[in-house]
Structures are given as C-alpha cells and as structure tokens.
C-alpha positions in Angstrom: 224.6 127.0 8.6 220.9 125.8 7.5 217.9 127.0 7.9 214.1 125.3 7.1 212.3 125.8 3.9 209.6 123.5 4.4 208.4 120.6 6.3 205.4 117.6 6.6 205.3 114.6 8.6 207.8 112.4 6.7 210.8 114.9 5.2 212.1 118.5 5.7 213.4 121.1 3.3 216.4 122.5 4.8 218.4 125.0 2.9 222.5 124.6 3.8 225.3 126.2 2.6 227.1 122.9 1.6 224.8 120.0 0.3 228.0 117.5 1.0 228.0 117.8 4.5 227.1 114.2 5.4 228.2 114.6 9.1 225.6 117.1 9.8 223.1 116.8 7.6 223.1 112.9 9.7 222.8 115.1 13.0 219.7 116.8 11.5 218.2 113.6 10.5 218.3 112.1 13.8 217.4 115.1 15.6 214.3 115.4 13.6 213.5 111.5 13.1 212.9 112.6 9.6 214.1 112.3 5.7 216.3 115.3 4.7 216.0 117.3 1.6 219.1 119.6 1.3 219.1 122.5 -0.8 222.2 124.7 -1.4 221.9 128.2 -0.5 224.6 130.9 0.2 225.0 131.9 3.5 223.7 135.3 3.0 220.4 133.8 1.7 219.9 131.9 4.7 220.9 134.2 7.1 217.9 136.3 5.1 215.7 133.6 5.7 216.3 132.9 9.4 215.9 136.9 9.8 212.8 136.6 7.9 211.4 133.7 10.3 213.2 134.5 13.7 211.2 138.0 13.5 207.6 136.0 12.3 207.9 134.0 15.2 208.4 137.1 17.4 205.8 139.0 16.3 203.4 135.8 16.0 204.5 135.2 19.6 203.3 138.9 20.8 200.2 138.3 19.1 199.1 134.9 21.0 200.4 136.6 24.0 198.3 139.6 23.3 195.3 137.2 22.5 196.2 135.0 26.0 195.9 138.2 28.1 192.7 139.8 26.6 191.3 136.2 27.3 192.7 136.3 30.9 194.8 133.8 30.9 198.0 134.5 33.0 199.4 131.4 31.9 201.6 132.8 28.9 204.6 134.7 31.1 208.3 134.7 31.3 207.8 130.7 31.1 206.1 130.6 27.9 207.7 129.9 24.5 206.8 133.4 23.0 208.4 135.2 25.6 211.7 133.2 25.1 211.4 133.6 21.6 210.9 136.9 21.5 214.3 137.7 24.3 216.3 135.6 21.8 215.0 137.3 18.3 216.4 140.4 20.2 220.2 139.0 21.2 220.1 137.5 17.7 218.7 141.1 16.1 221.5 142.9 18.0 224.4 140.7 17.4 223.4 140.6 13.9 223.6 144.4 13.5 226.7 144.6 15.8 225.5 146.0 18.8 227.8 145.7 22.1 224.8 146.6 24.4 221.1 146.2 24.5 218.8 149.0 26.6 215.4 147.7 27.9 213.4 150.8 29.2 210.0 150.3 30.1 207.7 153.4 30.5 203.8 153.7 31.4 202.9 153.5 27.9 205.9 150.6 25.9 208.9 148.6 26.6 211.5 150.6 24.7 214.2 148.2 23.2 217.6 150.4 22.2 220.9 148.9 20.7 224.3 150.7 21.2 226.0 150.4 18.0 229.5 152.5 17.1 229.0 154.0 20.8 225.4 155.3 19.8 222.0 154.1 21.1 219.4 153.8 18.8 215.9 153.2 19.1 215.8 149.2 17.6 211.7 148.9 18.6 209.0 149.2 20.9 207.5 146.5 23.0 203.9 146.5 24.9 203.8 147.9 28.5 202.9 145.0 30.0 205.8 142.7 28.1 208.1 144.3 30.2 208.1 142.0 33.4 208.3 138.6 31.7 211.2 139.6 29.5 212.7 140.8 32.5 212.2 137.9 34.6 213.2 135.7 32.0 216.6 137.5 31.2 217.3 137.7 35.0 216.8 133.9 35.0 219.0 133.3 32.3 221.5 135.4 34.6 220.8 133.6 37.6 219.3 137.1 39.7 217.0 137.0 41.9 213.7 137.6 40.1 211.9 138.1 43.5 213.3 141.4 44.6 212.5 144.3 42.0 213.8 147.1 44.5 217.4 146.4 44.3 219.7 146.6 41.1 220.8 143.2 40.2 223.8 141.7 38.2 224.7 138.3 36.4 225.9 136.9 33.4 225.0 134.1 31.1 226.3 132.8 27.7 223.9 133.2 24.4 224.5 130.5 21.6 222.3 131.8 18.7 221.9 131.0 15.1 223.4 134.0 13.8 226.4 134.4 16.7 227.3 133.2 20.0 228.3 136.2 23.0 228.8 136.5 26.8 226.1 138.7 28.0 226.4 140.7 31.4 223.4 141.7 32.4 222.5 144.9 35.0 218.9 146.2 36.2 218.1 149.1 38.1 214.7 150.3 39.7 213.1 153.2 37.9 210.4 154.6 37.9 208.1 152.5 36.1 209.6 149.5 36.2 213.1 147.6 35.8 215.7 149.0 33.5 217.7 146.2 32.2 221.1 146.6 30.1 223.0 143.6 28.3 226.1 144.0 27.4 226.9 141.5 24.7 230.6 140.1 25.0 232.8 138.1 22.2 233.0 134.2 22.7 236.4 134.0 21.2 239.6 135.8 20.6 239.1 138.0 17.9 242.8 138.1 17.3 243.8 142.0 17.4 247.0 142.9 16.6 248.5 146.9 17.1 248.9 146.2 13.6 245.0 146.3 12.9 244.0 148.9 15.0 244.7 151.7 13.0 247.4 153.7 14.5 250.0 155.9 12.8 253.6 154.2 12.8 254.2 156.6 15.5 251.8 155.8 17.6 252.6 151.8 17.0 256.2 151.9 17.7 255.7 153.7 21.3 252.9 151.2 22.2 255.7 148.4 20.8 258.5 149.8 22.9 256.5 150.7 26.2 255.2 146.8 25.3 258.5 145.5 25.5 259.6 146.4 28.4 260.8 143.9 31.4 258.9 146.2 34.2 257.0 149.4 34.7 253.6 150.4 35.0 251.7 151.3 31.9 248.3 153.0 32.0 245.4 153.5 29.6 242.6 155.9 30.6 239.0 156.6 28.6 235.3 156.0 29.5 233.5 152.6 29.3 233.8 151.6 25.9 236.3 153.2 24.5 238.6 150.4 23.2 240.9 150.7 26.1 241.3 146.5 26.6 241.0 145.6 23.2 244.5 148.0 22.5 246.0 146.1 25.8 244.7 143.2 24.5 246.5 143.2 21.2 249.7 144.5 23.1 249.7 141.2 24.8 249.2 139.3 22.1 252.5 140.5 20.9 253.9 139.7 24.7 252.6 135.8 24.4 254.8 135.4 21.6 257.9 135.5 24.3 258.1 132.6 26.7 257.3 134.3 29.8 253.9 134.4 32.3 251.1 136.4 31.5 248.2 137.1 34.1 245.2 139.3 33.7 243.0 140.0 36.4 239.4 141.4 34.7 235.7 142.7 35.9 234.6 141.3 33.5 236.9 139.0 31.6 236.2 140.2 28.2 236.6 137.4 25.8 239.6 134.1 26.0 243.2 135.4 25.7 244.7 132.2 24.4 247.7 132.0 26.3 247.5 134.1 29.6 245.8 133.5 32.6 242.7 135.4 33.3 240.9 136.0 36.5 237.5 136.9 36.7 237.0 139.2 39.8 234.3 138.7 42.7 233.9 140.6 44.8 230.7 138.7 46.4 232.9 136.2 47.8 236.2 138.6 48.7 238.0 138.0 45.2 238.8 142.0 44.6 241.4 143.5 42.7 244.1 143.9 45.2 243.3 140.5 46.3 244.2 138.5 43.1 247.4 140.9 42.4 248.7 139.7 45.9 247.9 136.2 45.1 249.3 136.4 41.3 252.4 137.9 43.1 253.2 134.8 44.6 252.7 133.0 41.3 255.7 134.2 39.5 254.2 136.3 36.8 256.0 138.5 33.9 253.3 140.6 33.0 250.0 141.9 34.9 247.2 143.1 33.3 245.0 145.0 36.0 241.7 145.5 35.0 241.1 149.0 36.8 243.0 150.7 39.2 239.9 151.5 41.6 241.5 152.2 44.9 244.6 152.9 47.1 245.1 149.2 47.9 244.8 148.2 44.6 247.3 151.4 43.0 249.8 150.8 45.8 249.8 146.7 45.2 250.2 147.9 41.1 253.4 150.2 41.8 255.1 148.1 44.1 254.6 145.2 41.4 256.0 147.7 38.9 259.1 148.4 41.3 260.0 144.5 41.5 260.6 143.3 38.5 257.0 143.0 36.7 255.4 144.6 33.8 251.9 145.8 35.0 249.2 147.2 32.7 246.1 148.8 33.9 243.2 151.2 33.1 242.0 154.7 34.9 238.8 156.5 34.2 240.5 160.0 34.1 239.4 162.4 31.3 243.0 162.8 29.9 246.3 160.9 29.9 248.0 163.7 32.1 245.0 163.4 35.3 246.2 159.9 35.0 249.2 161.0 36.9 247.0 163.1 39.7 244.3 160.4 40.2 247.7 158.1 41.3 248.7 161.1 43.7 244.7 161.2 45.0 245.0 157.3 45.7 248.4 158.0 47.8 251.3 157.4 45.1 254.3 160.2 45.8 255.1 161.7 42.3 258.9 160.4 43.2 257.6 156.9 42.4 255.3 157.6 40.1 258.8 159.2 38.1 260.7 155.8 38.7 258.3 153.2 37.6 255.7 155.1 35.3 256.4 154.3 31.4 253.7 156.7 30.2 249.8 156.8 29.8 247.3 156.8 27.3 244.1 158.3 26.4 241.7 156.7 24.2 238.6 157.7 22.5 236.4 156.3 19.4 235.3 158.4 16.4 232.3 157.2 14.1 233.8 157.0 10.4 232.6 158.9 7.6 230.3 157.2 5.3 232.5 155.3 2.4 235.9 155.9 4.4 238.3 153.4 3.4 240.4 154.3 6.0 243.3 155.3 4.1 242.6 159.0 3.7 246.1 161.2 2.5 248.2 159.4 4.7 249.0 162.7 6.2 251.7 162.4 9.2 250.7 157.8 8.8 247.3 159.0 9.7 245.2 156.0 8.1 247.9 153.8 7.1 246.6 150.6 7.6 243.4 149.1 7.2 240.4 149.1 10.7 237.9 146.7 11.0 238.4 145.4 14.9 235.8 148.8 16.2 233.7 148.0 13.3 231.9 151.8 11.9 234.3 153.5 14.2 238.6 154.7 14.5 240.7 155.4 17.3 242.0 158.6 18.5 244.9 158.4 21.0 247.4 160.3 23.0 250.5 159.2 24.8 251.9 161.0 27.4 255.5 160.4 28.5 256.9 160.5 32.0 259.0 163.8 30.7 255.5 165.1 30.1 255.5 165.3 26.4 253.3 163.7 23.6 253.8 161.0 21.2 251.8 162.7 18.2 249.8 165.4 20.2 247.0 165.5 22.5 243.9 163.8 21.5 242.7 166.6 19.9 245.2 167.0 17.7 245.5 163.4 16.8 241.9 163.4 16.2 242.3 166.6 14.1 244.9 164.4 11.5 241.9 161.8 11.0 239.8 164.3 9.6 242.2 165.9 7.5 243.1 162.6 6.6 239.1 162.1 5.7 238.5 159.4 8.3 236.1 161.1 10.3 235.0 164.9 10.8 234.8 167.6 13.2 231.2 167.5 13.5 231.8 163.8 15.4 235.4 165.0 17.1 233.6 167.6 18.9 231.2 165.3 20.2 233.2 163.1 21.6 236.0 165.2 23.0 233.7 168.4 23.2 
C-alpha cells in the first residue's frame, strides 16, 4: 500500500508501508519514469491520506465541472476524468465504510448518494442535479447497459479494483420520475472464509445446522429477505462439506463471491440459462451436493425435490416470512405434503439485528447465546429459527431466539421489533 506525498519533474515522495519492498517500489519507478523517495508510513496513515486526496480530487473535479458548464462547454460529461473520479471516490467511500449497496437517487433539485450499511441506508451526500446523467452513463458503461434507452430498467455487472478494496458490483436502474435510479450492490472478490463456527450461533443452533449439513440427501431450505445472510450461513455449511471428497455444485443469481472448491454457475437467463435449466444439466454431472440459489418456480421446486429423492443433498433459499410458510410456498408451487414429509430435513429463517454500541458479543452466555465471537455481518448478529419436519423448533421461533440476544446484551428490543415487527 503507498500513497503520494509529493512530487516534481525528477523524483516522487511516496509514503509505503514497508520501505524494503524492492519489487514494487521498482514497479513504481518504471511506471512513473521517475527517482523514488520512500517514506514509511503505517497503513492507517496512508489510507488517511489517500481519503484525504481521493475526496480533494472529487470535489476539485465537481468544481471544474461546475466551472465547464457555466462556461457552456458540454465537453466535460460521463467521458471526462472528473466524472470518473468522482464514481470511483464513491465505490472507494463506500467500501471503505462497509457498505453492501450504494443508492443514486436523483430529484429536481440534487443527486442523492445513500449507502446501506448494517441493513440501513444512510444519507452518504448530495450531488448537483445535473451530475446525475454522466454518473449514470458512466456506471452503466462500466456495466456494459445500454446507455441509449433511459425508459427501460437496465442490469449488468462489472468488477471495481480500488485503492482501498476490490468488489463485484451489480448494478440495477429504474426509470423514476426525474430521472434514473441506479443501485450498486458491492460484492466480495474473494472467499471470506466463514465458518458456522464464526457466525455466532448458540451450540444448539450449530450442531442442527452440522447434522442437517451432513447429510447424504434431502432438501434443506433457508428463507429471509434480501440480505439477510441467508448464503453466507450456506456458504459456510459448505465449506464444512468441501472438506469431504465428494462434488459440490452451486447454481447462483448472482454468484456471490469464489467458493474455492465447488463449482458455481452464474445464471442467465438472457440466453436460456435459468434455474431449472442448470439443475437438469448439473444432474447429469454427477453431483453430491446442490446449492440452488432460489427456488422461484414449479419447474425449478419440482427439479429440487426429485434431486432430493435420488440420492443428492440440495440446499436452496425461499423468500417466505417464516420457516413454517416455507412448507406452504412448496405446496403453492405443486409439491404434495407426502413428499415434502419424505425428503424435507427442515427450514430456516434468518434475520440480522444491528448490535448494541460496545457489544462484545459475549453477553451472559444465557442458553450459548453469544458464545463465540461475530465479525463475518460486520455491526450486525444473527437471529435464526429451525423448523423440523415434526414441526417443532430448534431454540424457538425467531422471536424468541432474538429475545435471548437481548437478554444476553447483544442487541435490544428497540431493533428486534424493527426487524421482526
């Protein structure tokens, strides 16, 4: 990590974290056709100092673009090096501060710029009117959309390598009134390395995810709204599964972040690749274990059971509002509660609470609530239920579970009700 101090015509000033670093301090030289002055610096010092600059450029940007358009000179749009500056200063802003999704909302009067962090969206700046169609255009480019059609909502993806942190962003607009809304949702580059160890759970909890884990076939189910943790607790289930020697397949929309050793697919549907389509394709491929994205139709929920019947362990993910609808959105999508009973090994239900400030996450230990240590949802703790094909509960309903984190002084009602309501 480095970042510039000073520089003239014949040397430049970098500060670096490790003044021995011959290999890159070379790569600098070259790059620069210039004499290198390295002074050591510790990383939280320069990330200070590329903050400091990355947000004078942005705002020095917005000013000679201000200056450009009062002149009338249309020159100075989504091609010019302020506007690019300024749409990475915000990735970099928002990874920085660990946001998972960026908000663009342009009204008659600003472009509003919000970043969801721990699950709430807060308000990160506002932007001139006007800026609102080159930093639109110019994220849509980066996407590859179509930035020649304004009326129709638009998807696409691109990958962000930044000074401060590196991310998969999927981008979606939508016409409003006013204007393009454009959201990013800002994806790890790497495997993260979750375990069901560091997730937070109470033993209880842990051990029914390990058994229901272990299993040679079944069907699985976790339910919960968009970003709610739901793949990152699959995830680290099957990171426990690719210890085994056996053939793991996910099929994702999108795929999250590498899984080192499974086999993802990324689904598109543009070109026919659905769903139901990969799991009867990965059914000829001799898998183990399935992971399933979504269960988003009949095709797709009748493909999933009969992979369940024959010998494969399928995980997948419902947007129902409890673990127990789970089992009624299957019977909506045509799946007789007979099979359901023979091949179901339970369902979960998964919600994030915001911490308290200055939880350590151990609380009382009440019941093995806060046993272990949470960092993988960053400011925020899971609250889960399992429900078992008998119809019990492993540990209560959510409620209840979410009741033993604030006696345990992890989170509070204020938050639980919230989020559950």
């Amino acid at each position: 990590m480095y970042s510039t101090i000073s520089r003239d015509a014949k040397s430049l000033r970098l500060a670096v974290t490790d003044i021995y670093d011959e290999l890159s301090l070379e790569r600098i030289r070259i790059e620069n056709g210039c004499k290198v002055v390295p002074e050591e610096r510790t990383e939280t010092e320069i990330r200070q100092m590329i903050r400091e600059r990355t947000q004078r450029d942005a705002e020095s940007g917005i000013a000679a673009l201000e200056a450009a358009k009062a002149a009338g000179n249309r020159s100075n749009t989504w091609e010019s090096e302020p506007v690019i500056n300024l749409v990475d200063s915000l990735i970099e802003d928002a990874l920085e501060k660990g946001a998972t999704d960026i908000h663009l909302e342009p009204s008659e009067g600003a472009l509003k710029v919000r970043f969801r962090i721990d699950g709430m969206l807060e308000t990160y700046r506002e932007l001139p009117a006007w800026l609102s169609e080159p930093v639109i255009v110019r994220l849509k480019l980066l996407a590859q959309a179509d930035i020649t059609e304004r009326r129709l909502p638009h998807d696409g993806s691109f990958a962000f390598q930044g000074l401060r942190g590196n991310a998969n962003i999927r981008l979606s607009t939508l016409p409003i009134q006013g204007g393009e809304k454009c959201v990013l949702r800002l994806l790890p580059t790497e495997d993260r390395g979750q375990t069901l160890d560091t997730l937070g759970f109470t033993p209880e909890v842990q051990r029914e995810f390990r058994r229901i884990f272990s299993m040679p076939q079944g069907l699985f189910l976790i339910t919960g709204p968009t970003g709610s943790g739901k793949t990152t607790t699959l995830y680290a289930g099957l990171r426990e599964i690719l210890q085994k020697k056996i053939n793991v397949t996910t099929i994702e929309d999108p795929v999250e972040y590498p899984l080192k050793g499974a086999n993802q697919v990324q689904v598109n549907e543009k070109c026919g690749l659905t769903f139901a389509a990969a799991m009867r394709s990965i059914l000829r491929q001799d898998p183990d274990v399935i992971l399933v994205g979504e269960i988003r139709d009949e095709e797709t929920a009748r493909i999933a059971i009969q992979a369940a019947q024959t010998g494969h362990l399928v995980l997948s993910t419902l947007h129902t509002n409890s673990a127990k609808a789970a089992t009624e959105r299957l019977q909506d999508l045509g799946i007789s509660p007979a099979v359901l009973k023979d091949c179901l090994l339970g369902v979960a239900a998964q919600r994030l609470l915001r911490k308290v400030a200055g939880s350590t996450n151990r609380g009382n230990g009440t019941d093995g609530y806060a046993t272990t240590a949470n960092e993988t949802y960053s400011g925020r703790i899971a609250a889960v239920e399992i429900y078992t094909p008998e119809g019990g509960y492993v540990q209560g309903t959510l409620r209840e579970y979410a009741c033993g984190l604030v006696n345990a002084g992890i989170t509070d009602m204020r938050e639980v009700e919230r989020v559950l309501g």
